[in-house]
Steps between C-alpha positions, in 0.01 A plus 500: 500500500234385265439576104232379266630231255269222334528121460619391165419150361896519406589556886801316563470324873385742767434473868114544572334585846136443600366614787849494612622189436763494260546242212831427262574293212211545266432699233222802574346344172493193707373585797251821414261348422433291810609785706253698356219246513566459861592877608190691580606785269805620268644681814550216694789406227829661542809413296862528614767567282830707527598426150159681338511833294323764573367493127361151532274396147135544641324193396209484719391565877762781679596363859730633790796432483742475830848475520545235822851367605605248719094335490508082585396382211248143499589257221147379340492165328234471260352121498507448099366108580236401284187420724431183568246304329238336736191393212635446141169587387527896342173654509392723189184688642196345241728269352580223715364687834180636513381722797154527736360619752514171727683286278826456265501287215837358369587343187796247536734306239648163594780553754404860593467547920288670760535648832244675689462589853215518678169359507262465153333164344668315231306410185609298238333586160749353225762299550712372773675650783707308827501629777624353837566184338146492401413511064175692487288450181263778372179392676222701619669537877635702664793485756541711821843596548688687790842628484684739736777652443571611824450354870640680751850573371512191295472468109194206454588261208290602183275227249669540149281451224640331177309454154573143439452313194320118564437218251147468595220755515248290513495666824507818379104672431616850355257807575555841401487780806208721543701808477653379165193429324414827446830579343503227283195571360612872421806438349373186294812282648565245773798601742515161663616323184816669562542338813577116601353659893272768594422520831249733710649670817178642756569676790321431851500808580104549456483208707394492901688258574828632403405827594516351890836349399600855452408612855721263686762778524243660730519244729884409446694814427804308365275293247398862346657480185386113434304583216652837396606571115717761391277596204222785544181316383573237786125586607346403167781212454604255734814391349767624292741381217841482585760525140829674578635665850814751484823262537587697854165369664447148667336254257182404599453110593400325202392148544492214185605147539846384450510253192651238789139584686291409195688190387475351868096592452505341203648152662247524761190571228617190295495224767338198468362276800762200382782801582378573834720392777225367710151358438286832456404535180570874492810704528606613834774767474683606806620869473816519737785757551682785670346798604421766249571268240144570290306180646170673539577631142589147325193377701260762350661403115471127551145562608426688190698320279283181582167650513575592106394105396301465877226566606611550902823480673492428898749689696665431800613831733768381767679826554291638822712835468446587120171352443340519125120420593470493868576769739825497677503190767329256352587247204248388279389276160350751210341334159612782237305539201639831366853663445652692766623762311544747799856497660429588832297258737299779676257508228376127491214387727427202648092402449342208522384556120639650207806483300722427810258284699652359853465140570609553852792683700623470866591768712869431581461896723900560428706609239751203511422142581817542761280507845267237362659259226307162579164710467613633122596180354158320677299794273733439207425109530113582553494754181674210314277241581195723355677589190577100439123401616303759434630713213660206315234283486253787364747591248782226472720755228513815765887570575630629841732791537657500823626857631756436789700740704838647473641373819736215436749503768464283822149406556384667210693295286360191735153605468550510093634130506204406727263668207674345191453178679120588537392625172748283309528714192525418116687861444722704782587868362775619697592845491844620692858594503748258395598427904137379532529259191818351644370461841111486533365385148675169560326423803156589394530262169632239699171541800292500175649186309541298820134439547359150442196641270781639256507327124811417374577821343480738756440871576542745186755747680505835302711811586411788300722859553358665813348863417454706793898493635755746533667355202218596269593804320129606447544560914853671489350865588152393637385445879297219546167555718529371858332189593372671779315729288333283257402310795315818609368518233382166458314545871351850395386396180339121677340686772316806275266282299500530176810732543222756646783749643226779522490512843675385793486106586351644878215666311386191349220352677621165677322187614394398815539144639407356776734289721384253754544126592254192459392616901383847336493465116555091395707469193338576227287746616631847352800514697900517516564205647834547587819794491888379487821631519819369362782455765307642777638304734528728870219703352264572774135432428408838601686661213377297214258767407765795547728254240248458257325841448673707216667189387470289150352150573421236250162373464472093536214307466601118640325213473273353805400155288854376624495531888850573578520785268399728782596518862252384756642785767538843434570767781249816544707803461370809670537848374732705690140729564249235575417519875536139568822472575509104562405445135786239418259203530602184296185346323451196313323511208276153530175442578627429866630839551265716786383783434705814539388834603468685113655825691803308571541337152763735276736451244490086409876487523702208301780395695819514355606111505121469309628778216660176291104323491374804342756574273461169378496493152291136409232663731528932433449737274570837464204797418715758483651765717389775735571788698353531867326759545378493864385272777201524651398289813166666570365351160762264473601617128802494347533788219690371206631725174508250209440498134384126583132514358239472754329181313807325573575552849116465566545138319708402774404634799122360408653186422452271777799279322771758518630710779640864426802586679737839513851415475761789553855479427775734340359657245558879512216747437590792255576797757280745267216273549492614842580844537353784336748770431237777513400373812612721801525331865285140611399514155754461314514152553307281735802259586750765443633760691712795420686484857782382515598228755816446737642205686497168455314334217449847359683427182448226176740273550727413143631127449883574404557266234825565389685401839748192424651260750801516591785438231276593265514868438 
């Protein structure tokens, strides 16, 4: 039975149905008008209710009316949390915020904060603002900041920015915006006098470079939403301005140092050489500690914290897996002459000039110094040494910051007592849970303190709060992003250069290098020299091209003024095609050495008990990495994808004084680097293959690591 009856604004509590699901315990003055907003017309709402009149008061919209027994009824809570605040800064639209096309200006009282997400320029126009650790005065520069919000299903750590209020503006040289001088001179009145900051946000969105950024969800699916903004004018603006969020959605990461963070930076800033623990003149900070404990992100604020009263800050990358600079692999000394005001490592560049200029890196070709430890502290000692000759001497005031891994159990907690006792530092900033203080901070104060260049005082210990633990409440309902995915990342973003994600790294047109041997090409003469591989012991010589192509290699270029830096017998690999099939000649490379047919000459093969003379550190360096392309004995090329410039790798190989040598090991190369999804059959990937294989050796095969001895379980 149905009647016609109205809803009252008087209606005691009813039971409504939409679309046939049923609701109870709210009022119909409650609930009408959200069911009404959300039904797609008046019809859609029915109330039941055996307790109406037929003669109901009419005070609006008439609606069916069903009487329905026995219905399950659904019991909807209604969130009445206040959202939660994520900037304190409250924008009044041409009051304190002022809208354009590419650009937002904001004006900001002392204390207020900022978050964006994103990618835009920062501009400092009055004021003061911190960000990072880093107090920007109103200057004519601008900064380039990027900040995800999203990798993968991770929530990225945003840059807060906070007006701050400083003694000293001498600093400070105050300009109004373009886009405001027109308005001032309209109204008659200056709008940044009401301000202690106003600050210019741009977006990049105009820009080519960012617009290739874009595009790397082309390549990698699951990076499509990098750079994606929930707003609708995300194609005229790259960023966005993040205030409130509803109190039943996950808090975005925001990311602003603890006060413990800033008053260990502030120890560090105001050293002097009589409180150093050894004789360098500068301090040397060690930045130690647990895994996810934020000791990439106290590295980044101690950097900018000291580049506020200095001019340059050298920085020393010794975590191969989470690398700053450098792409995964390798670790590596950086001079840093600008904030890092980015969170996330993928978007720094290594060059050989600019703002983050590398002194020199070695290619360690792992993610972990486990399979070769004596090799990673001989680079760490051989970075050192230039820091305390080279960099020193030029500028005798230039701190170290020393980035370290997380691994301090067994020999990672060796290999960190070995380093203290190499860099012997002024400052050690350990970061950890309280197990760690007990157990390892001891033993890396004592390593440091027990050295015989130590003054009296000793090593400044300091153990600020850790930041990026389960304990943090900022990270109670937030997923972390996977290492393995900012190390993608971090290889997509080195091998595209210039972050050039436009097309596909295949399609980029590679280099060409020829390989020989001083019987075909003498050192020197435009030519590999040499090709490695790391624990290729029982690898037959035949298959040294098969293990190289479509794998990442690292580009060294070793010394030949010291003549036991390279091996004086290499073994002549042959392709698996070539039609000599006795092409596993030994050759010496001296003067003495006959001649050898050039047909029977392949791949220069470094022997794996010679690996440890290249990889020496007092005699290597490392250009760079590379992907192989192809092998080609006809021509004797090797085809190499790099972002290495080609003046740099023609330096070397023209350089009769240095030999360049491939050296593969573990690194992985990003599986969407390789195989194009829109792609059918042979070529969708050249070394992959959409058949699936049987047998033996047909599957990866997983290191369990959580298998315990005996008694131990």
């Amino acid at each position: 039975m149905k009647r016609k009856t109205a809803v009252s604004a008087f209606a005691q509590r009813k039971i409504v149905k939409v679309d046939d699901v049923v609701l109870s315990s709210q009022t119909v003055s409650e609930v009408a008008s959200e069911v009404v907003s959300e039904a797609a017309s008046p019809d859609s709402l029915e109330i039941v209710d055996s307790e109406l009149e037929d003669t109901e008061e009419i005070t609006g919209l008439e609606y069916e009316v069903e009487e329905v027994t026995d219905i399950p009824v659904r019991e909807v809570s209604v969130d009445n949390r206040p959202p939660v605040t994520i900037s304190s800064f409250q924008p009044v639209l041409n009051e304190n915020i002022f809208e354009y096309e590419h650009s937002t200006i904001y004006g900001l009282v002392s204390g207020e904060t900022l978050v964006l997400a994103g990618a835009y320029t920062l501009r400092v126009h009055k004021g003061c603002v911190c960000v990072a650790g880093s107090v920007i005065h109103a200057s004519d520069e601008a900064f380039t900041i990027y900040a995800p919000n999203k990798i993968g299903g991770g929530s990225c750590a945003l840059p807060r920015i906070e007006c701050v209020q400083v003694r000293d503006l001498s600093r400070s040289s105050s300009s109004s915006p373009e886009e405001l001088v027109d308005s001032i001179s309209r109204t008659g009145e200056s709008r940044m006098d009401r301000f202690r900051a106003v600050i210019k946000i741009g977006s990049l969105s105009s820009t080519t470079k960012f617009q290739n950024m874009r595009r790397i969800g082309n390549i990698a699916p699951p990076f499509k939403n990098l750079w994606s903004l929930s707003t609708t004018n995300s194609e005229k603006k790259s960023y966005e301005s993040i205030y409130q969020i509803p109190a039943n959605e996950a808090p975005p990461l925001v990311f602003s140092p603890p006060k413990s963070w800033t008053q260990a930076c502030e120890v560090v800033g105001n050293y002097s050489p009589a409180e150093t623990a050894s004789d360098i003149t500068a301090s040397v900070t060690l930045v130690a500690g647990t895994k996810n404990s934020g000791k990439s992100a106290i590295s980044r604020v101690l950097t900018n914290g000291l580049l506020y009263d200095l001019d340059a800050v050298a920085y020393l990358d010794l975590d191969p897996g989470q690398t700053l600079f450098s792409p995964p692999g390798e670790i590596s000394l950086h001079v840093v002459s600008k904030p890092l005001l980015s969170n996330q490592s993928f978007t720094y560049s290594s060059t050989t000039e600019g703002d983050y200029k590398l002194i020199q890196s070695h290619h360690l070709g792992n993610l972990s110094p486990k399979d070769n430890p004596s090799y990673y502290l001989a680079m760490i000692a051989a970075l050192f040494k230039i820091y305390k000759e080279s960099l020193l001497r030029a500028s005798p005031m230039m701190p170290l910051v020393i980035n370290t891994p997380g691994w301090t159990r067994g020999l990672g907690l060796d290999l960190l007592i070995e380093i203290t006792k190499l860099v012997v530092p002024s400052h050690i900033i350990f970061l950890g849970t309280s197990e760690a203080y007990d157990e390892v901070l001891p033993m890396v104060e004592s390593a440091a303190n027990s050295q015989s260049n130590v003054k009296v005082n000793g090593v400044r210990v300091l153990t600020p709060e850790p930041f990026f633990t389960n304990s943090n409440p900022n990270l109670a309902s937030v997923t972390p992003v996977s290492s393995s995915d900012l190390r993608t990342l971090k290889i997509m973003h080195y091998l595209h250069a210039d972050f050039d994600f436009s097309r596909k790294l295949s399609a980029v047109p590679p280099y060409q290098v020829r390989y020989g041997s001083l019987d075909y090409l003498p050192l020197g003469s435009g030519a590999i020299s040499g090709v490695g591989i790391m624990g290729s012991e029982g690898i037959d010589a035949n298959d040294v091209a098969l293990a190289l192509t479509g794998t990442v290699v690292g580009l060294l270029a070793v010394d030949l003024s010291d003549n036991n830096s390279f091996p004086t017998t290499l073994v002549s690999s042959a392709l698996q095609d070539d039609a000599n099939e006795d092409a596993d000649n030994e050759y010496e490379l001296n003067d003495e050495a006959g001649a050898t047919d050039v047909n029977s000459i392949n791949l220069p093969w470094i022997l794996p008990e010679d690996i440890p003379m290249i990889l020496d550190a007092r005699t290597s360096r490392c250009l760079g990495q590379a992907v192989v392309h192809s092998i080609n004995s006809t021509t004797r090329t090797i085809t190499l994808m790099t972002p290495v410039a080609e003046t740099d790798l023609a330096q070397v190989v023209t350089n009769k004084r240095e030999a360049l040598v491939l050296i593969r090991g573990r690194l992985p190369v990003p599986l969407w680097e390789l195989w194009d999804r829109d792609a059918d059959g042979c070529d969708a990937g050249k070394y992959l293959s959409r058949v699936k294989e049987v047998g033996a050796g047909a599957g990866n095969w997983r290191i369990r690591r959580n298998v315990m001895r005996r008694g131990y379980a």
